[in-house]
N, C-alpha and C positions, 0 to 999 in steps of 0.2 A: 627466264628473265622475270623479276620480280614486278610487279606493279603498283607504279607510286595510287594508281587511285583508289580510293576508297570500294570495294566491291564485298557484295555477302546481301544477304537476305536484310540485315538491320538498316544498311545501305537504300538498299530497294524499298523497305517501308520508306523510307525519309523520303525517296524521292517524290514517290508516291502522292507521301504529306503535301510537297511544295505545289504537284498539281493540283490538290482540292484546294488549295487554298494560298490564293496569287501570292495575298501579302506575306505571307508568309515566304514564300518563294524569294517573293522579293526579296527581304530582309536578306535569304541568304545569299543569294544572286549578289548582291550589292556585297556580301563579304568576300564572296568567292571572288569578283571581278579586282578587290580592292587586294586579294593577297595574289603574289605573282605565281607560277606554274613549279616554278622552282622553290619555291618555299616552300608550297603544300606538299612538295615529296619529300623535302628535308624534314617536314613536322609528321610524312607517314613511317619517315625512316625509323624512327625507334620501335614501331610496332613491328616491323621485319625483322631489326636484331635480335628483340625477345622473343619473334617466334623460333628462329636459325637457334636462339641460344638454348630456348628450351627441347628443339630437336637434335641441337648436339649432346646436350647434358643426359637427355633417354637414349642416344645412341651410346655413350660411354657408360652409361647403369648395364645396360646390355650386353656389350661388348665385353665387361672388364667384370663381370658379377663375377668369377671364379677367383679372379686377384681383388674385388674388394669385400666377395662375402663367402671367403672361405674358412674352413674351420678351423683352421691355424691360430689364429688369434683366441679364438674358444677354448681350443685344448692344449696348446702351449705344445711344447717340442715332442713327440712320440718315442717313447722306448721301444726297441723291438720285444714283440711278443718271445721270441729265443731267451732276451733276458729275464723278461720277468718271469715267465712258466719252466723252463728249464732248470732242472739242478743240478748239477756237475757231482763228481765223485770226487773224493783226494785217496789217494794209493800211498802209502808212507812207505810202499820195498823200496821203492827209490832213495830211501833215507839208511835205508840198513847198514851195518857194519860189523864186522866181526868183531865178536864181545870174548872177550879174556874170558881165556878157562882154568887160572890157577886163584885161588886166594890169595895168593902174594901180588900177583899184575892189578887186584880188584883192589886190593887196598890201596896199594902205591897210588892205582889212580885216583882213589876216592878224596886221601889225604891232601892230591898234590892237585886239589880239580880250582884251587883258589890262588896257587902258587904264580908268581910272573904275572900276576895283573897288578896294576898300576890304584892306588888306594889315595881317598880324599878326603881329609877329616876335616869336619863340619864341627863348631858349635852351634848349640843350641839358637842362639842369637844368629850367628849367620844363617842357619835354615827361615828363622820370621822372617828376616830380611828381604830373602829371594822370595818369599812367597808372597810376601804384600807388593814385590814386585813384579810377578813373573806370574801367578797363581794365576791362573786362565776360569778358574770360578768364582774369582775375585773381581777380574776383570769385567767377568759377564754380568754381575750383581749391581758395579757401581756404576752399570749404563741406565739402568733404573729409575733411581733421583733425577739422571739428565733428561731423560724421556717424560716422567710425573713435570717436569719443570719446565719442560714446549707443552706440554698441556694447560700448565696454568699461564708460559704466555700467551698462548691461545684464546685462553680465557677473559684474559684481559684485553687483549688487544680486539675485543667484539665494542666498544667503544670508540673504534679508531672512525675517523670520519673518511668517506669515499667519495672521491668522483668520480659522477656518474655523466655519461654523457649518449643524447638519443637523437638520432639522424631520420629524417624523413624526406624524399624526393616521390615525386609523381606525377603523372600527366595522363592527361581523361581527353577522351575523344567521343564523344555519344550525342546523337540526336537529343536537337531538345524542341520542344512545346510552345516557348514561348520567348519574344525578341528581347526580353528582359534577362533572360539566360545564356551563358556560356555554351557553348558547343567545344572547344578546346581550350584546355587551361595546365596552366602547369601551380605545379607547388612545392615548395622547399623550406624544410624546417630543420631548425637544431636548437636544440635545450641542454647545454650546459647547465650542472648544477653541482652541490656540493650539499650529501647529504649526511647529517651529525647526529649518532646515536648519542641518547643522552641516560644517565644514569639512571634516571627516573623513570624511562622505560616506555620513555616517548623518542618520537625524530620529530628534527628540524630540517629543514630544508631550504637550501640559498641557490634561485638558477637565474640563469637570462634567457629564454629561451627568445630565437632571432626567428623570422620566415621571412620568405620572398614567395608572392603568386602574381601570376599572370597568365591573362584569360583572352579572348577576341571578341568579347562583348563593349562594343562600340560605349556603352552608355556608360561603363564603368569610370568613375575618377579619377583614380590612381591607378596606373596599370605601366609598367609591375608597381606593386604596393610593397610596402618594406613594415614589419611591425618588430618591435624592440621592449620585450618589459621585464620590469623587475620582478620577482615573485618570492615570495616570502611563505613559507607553511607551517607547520607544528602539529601533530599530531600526538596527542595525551591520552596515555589507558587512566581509568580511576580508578578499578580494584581490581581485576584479573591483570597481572603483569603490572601494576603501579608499585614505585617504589624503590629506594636506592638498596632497600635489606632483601627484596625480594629478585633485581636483575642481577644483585651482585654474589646472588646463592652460588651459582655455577663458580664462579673466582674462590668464596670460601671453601665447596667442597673441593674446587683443586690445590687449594692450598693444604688443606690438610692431609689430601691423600699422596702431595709429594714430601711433606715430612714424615707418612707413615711410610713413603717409601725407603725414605734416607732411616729411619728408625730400623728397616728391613734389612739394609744393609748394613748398617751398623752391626747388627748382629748376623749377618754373614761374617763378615772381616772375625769379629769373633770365633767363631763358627770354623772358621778356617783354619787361624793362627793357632785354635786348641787342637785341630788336627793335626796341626806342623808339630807339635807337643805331643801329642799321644805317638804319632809316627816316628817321632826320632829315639822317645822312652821305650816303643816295641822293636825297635831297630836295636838300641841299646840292648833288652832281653832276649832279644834271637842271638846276637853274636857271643853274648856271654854263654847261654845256654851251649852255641857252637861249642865255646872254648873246653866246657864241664864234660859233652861229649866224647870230645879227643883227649882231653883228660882221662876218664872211663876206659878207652880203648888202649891206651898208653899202659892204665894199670891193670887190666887184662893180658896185654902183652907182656908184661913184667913177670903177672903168673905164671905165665904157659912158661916162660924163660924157667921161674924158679921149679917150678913142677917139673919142668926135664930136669933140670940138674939133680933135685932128689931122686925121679927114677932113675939115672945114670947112676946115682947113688946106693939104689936099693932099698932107699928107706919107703919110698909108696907106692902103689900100682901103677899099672898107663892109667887107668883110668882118669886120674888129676889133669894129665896132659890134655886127652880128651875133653874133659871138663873147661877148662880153660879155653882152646879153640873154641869151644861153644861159644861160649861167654864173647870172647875176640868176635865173634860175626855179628851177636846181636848189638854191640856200640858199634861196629862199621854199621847199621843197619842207621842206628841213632846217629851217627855222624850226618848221614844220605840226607834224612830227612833236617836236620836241624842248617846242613846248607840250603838246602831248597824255602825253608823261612829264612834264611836270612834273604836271598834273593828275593822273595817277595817282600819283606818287610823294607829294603832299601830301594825297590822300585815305587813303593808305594810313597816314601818319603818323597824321591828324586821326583814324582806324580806332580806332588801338592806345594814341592819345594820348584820346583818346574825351571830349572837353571840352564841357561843356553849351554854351557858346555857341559851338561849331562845327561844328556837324554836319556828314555828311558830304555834301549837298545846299546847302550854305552856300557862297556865292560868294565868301566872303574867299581872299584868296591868303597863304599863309603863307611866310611868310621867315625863312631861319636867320640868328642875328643869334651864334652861336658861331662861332669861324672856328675852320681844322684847325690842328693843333702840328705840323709835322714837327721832330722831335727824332728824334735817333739813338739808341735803346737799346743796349747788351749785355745779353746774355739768356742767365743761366746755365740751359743747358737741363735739367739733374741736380733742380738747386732746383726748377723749375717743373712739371716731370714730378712730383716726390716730393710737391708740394703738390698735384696736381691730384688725387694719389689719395689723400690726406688728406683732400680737402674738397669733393669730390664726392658730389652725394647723391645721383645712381642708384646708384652704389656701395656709398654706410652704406643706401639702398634695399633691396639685393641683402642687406649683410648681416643684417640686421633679418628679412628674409623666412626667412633658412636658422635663424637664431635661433627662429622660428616655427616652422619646418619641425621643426626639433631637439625642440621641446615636442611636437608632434604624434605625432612618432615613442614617444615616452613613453606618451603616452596612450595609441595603440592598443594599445601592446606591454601596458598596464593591460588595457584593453580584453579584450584575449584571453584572459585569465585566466578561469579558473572561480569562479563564484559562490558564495560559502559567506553566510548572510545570520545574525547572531544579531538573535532577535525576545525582548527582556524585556518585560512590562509590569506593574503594580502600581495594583491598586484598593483603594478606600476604599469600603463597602458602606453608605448609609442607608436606613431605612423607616420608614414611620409613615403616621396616617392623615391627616396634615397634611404639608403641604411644613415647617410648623416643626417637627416633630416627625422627620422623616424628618433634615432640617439637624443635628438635635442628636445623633441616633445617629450620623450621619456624622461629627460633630466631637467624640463618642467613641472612635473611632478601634478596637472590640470586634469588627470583622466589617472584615477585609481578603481579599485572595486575591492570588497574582500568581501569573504562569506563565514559562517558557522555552522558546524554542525557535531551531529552527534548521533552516532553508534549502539546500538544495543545488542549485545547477547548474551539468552539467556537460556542454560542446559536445561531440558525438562527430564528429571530423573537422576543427572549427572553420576549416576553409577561408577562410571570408568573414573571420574575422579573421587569418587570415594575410596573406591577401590584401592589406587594407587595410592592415598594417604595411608590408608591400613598396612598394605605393602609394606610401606618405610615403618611404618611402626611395630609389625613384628618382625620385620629386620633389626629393628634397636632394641627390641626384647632378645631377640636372636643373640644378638653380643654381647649384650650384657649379661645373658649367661656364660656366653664365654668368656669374657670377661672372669665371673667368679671362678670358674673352673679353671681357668690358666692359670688364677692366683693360689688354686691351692695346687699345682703342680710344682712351680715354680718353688715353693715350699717346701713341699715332698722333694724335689732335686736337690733344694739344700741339704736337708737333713740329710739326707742318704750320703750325701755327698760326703760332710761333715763323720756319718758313720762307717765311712770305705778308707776315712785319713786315720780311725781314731784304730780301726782293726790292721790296716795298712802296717801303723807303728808296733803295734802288739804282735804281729806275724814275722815282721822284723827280728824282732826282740827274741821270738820263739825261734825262727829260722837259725840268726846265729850261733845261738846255744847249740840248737840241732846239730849245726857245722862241726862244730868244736867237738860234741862228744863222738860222733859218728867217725872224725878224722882219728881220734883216741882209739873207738872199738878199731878200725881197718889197721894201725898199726901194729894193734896186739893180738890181732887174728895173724898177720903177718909171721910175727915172730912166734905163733902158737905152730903156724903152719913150718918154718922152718927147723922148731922140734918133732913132728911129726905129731902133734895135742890135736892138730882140725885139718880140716882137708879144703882142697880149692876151692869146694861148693859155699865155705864158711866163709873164707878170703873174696870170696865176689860178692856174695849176700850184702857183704861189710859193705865194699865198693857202691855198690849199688846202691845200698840206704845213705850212704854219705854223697851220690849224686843227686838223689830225692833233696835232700837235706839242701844242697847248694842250689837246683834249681827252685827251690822255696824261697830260700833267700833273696835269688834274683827278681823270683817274681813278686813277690814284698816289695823288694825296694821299685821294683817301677811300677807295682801298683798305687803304692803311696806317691811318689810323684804324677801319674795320670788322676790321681784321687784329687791331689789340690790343683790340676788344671781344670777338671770336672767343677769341685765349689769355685775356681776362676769363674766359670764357665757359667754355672747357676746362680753368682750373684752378678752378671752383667758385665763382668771385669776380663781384666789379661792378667795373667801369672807373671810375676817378674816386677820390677822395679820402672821398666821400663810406659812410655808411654806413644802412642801411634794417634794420627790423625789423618783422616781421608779427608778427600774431596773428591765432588761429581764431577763426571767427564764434560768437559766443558763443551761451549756447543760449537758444533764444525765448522769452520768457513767454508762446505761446499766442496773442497777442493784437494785438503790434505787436512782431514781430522786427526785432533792430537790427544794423542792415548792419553788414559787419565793414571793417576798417581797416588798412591797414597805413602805417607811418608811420614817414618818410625822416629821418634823424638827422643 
């Protein structure tokens, strides 16, 4: 059973006290007699709850340490050690299959390994499309600007005003010295306030702070006593942290670093869409190249055909026939490999081009249904250089960043400053023995006070902000030489660029010819071969240089189209007539964020 009386050695001093000295005694004697038995354990009650409460709160630290301080929360979820330390084998006999043992069964399958699949032809334009829509590194780039842009509202919103509000309750029970002092008192406070950062890199401050005390000292006037005031504060930096250019550094350098992030993006979206271009132009050169292949094989077959009919004939040896099989294995050989690039080359499209119903596990075959331009340009190179560093975003990147750099430098040079702080504030004094009473003297306005003061500090040595100014400043030496040096890149891309369109059209020019004379020699080897003037080895030789010849051509004409997506590419631009505009993903309600979009014009 607990006990309402006061007992303990503090206890036993007092009582002590009241024997050496009556009056003493007296005074308390006369309080004791004046407050009834039941009160005095009602006023000891809340010392028993805090102690019950502070020995249940150590009995549950104790009891529950394994669920409140265990490592879980430390180390996050545990993988078994089987998975991370183990590594498994893969066995591929499980894959095996008996493999054709005739040249006939090898070809048939080789020819017919594209046959019965379902085929989708794409222009060039619907591939940009799906990918400014679908592109998953597109996606991930344009979250960027949206993130740069909660940092600069972050930025801004350090201005927002808060309230603040601080609660105090207490109650004291301690011997005292003298009849002019409390021996039990209570007290109760709250300070409502409303505190407003200002731009200039001071706060204001607007509270009311209320209390209520009451004590058992007989002599006291007001008890409980009620106070009510107004309070008014302002506290001002003068040179460290003063100033609307120096609190509002943070906001400018996020403002710049979410344009240089939409600048970064800008040139992903680029970055991309020239991909979607080079992939459908190398997609283009694989399936043709395929076609030249089977083509090749077709007139290898054709030999070996004409080459029996002359041995049947008597006019040439087996040998020619032999010759000819040869020949037939190494274009099945070229066949093999020239499907195997087309599969990768259509995967890599269907990658970037990233279309719900094509996965890249999907067995459709994709075909380009855009054919190449070769047109001849002139290419003023002066024009093309001067726009490429106009509209270049690593570049307005670059500059954006030393823009930031420039604010920073500001700031620290603030920074470094010595602190001078003015503190004013102004109260409004009420009392009474009611909170209405104590309101009405306050909104009398007969009992004010305010004070002044003032703050100093100051760094002896301030090294650390030297420091830090240097810092920023060979950081903006730092970029500004990049700066230079991205600018003579950027440059260098051009021209090169400009020099892979100008050799492009001339390789062109030279291929076709090549075409034409090489189809000329294979004809009249032909018919050399079927007088018996040249033999098979002459009739493939032919074939072969007029394969060389065609895949020149192909790779001409898509090198010159990837060549003007390249100068697209190096002066800031998109290839094509067309024109595209993003936007950042907007920001989430929380709940169902909605994917962002960019959309081709």
């Amino acid at each position: 059973m607990i006990q309402a009386r006061p007992t303990g050695p503090r206890f036993a001093h007092a009582r002590k006290y009241r024997r050496m000295n009556p009056t003493h005694h007296h005074v308390h004697t006369h309080r004791d007699r004046a407050t009834p038995p039941a009160h005095r354990r009602a006023r000891a009650a809340p010392r028993s709850w805090g102690t019950w409460f502070v020995c249940v709160a150590a009995s549950l630290v104790a009891g529950c340490s394994d669920g409140l301080f265990s490592s879980d929360p430390a180390y996050g979820k545990r993988v078994s050690a089987d998975r991370l330390r183990s590594i498994d084998s893969r066995d591929f006999s499980n894959y095996r299959r008996p493999e054709a043992s005739t040249h006939d069964v090898n070809a048939a399958a080789v020819k017919s390994r594209f046959e019965g699949l379902s085929e989708a032809t794409l222009s060039i334009e619907e591939c940009r499309a799906s990918a400014l829509t679908n592109n998953l590194d597109l996606k991930v780039a344009i979250v960027s600007p949206a993130i740069a842009g909660e940092v600069l509202s972050r930025e801004e919103a350090k201005f927002e005003s808060t309230f603040v509000t601080r609660a105090l309750w207490s109650e004291t029970d301690s011997p005292t010295s003298s009849n002019l002092s409390s021996a039990q008192a209570q007290f109760g406070r709250i300070e409502p306030a409303v505190r407003i950062p200002l731009r200039t890199g001071g706060n204001v401050e607007v509270g009311l702070p209320m209390s209520r005390a009451k004590n058992n000292n007989p002599f006291t006037t007001l008890n409980p006593a009620y106070e009510t005031d107004l309070l008014f504060s302002i506290s001002q930096p003068l040179l460290r942290g003063a100033g609307i250019r120096a609190n509002q550094a943070s906001i400018r350098i996020a403002s710049y670093n979410q344009q240089a992030d939409e600048a970064r993006t800008k040139l992903e979206v680029i970055r991309q869409i020239a991909a979607v271009d080079r992939s459908y132009w190398q997609l283009y050169e694989a399936r043709r190249a395929l076609e030249v292949a089977q083509q090749q094989y077709e007139l290898a077959m054709a030999q070996q055909q004409r080459a029996e009919r002359q041995v049947n004939a008597g006019q040439v040896g087996e040998i020619e026939v032999t010759r000819a099989q040869a020949a037939a294995s190494q274009r099945l050989d070229s066949i093999i490999q020239a499907q195997t690039l087309v599969l990768r080359r259509q995967r890599e499209l269907k990658r970037v081009i990233n279309m719900p119903d094509l996965p890249l596990e999907s067995p459709v075959m994709l075909a380009t249904s855009t054919p190449p331009d070769p047109v001849e340009y002139l290419i003023d190179r002066r024009e093309v250089t001067t726009s490429a560093l106009e509209n270049r975003m690593d570049l307005l990147e670059i500059e954006l960043r030393l823009a930031a750099d420039a604010a920073t430098i500001d700031f620290e040079n603030n920074a470094a400053l010595p602190l001078f702080t003015v503190d004013y504030s102004y109260r409004v004094n009420g009392l009474g023995g009611s909170y209405k009473e104590s309101v009405r003297v306050a909104s009398e306005n007969n009992f004010e006070d305010w004070s002044l003061g003032l703050t100093a500090e100051i760094p002896l040595g301030n090294e650390r902000a030297r420091s830090r100014i240097r810092e920023a400043i060979l950081r903006r030496i730092q970029r500004l030489s990049t700066k230079e040096a991205r600018s003579l890149s950027i440059r260098q891309e051009v021209l090169d660029a400009v020099d892979n369109i100008e050799q492009s059209w001339q390789r062109i020019i030279a291929a076709r010819q090549s075409v034409i004379l090489n189809t000329r020699l294979l004809l009249a080897e032909q018919r050399s071969f079927d007088v018996g003037a040249s033999t098979s080895t002459d009739v493939l030789n032919a074939a072969t240089d007029l394969a060389q010849a065609q895949y020149d051509e192909i790779r001409a004409l898509t090198n010159y189209q990837i060549a003007q997506v390249d100068l697209a590419f190096a002066t800031g631009t998109l290839l094509g007539a067309g024109k595209t505009d993003w936007d950042p993903e907007p920001r989430p309600d929380h709940n169902q964020p909605v994917p962002p979009e960019i959309v081709p014009r």
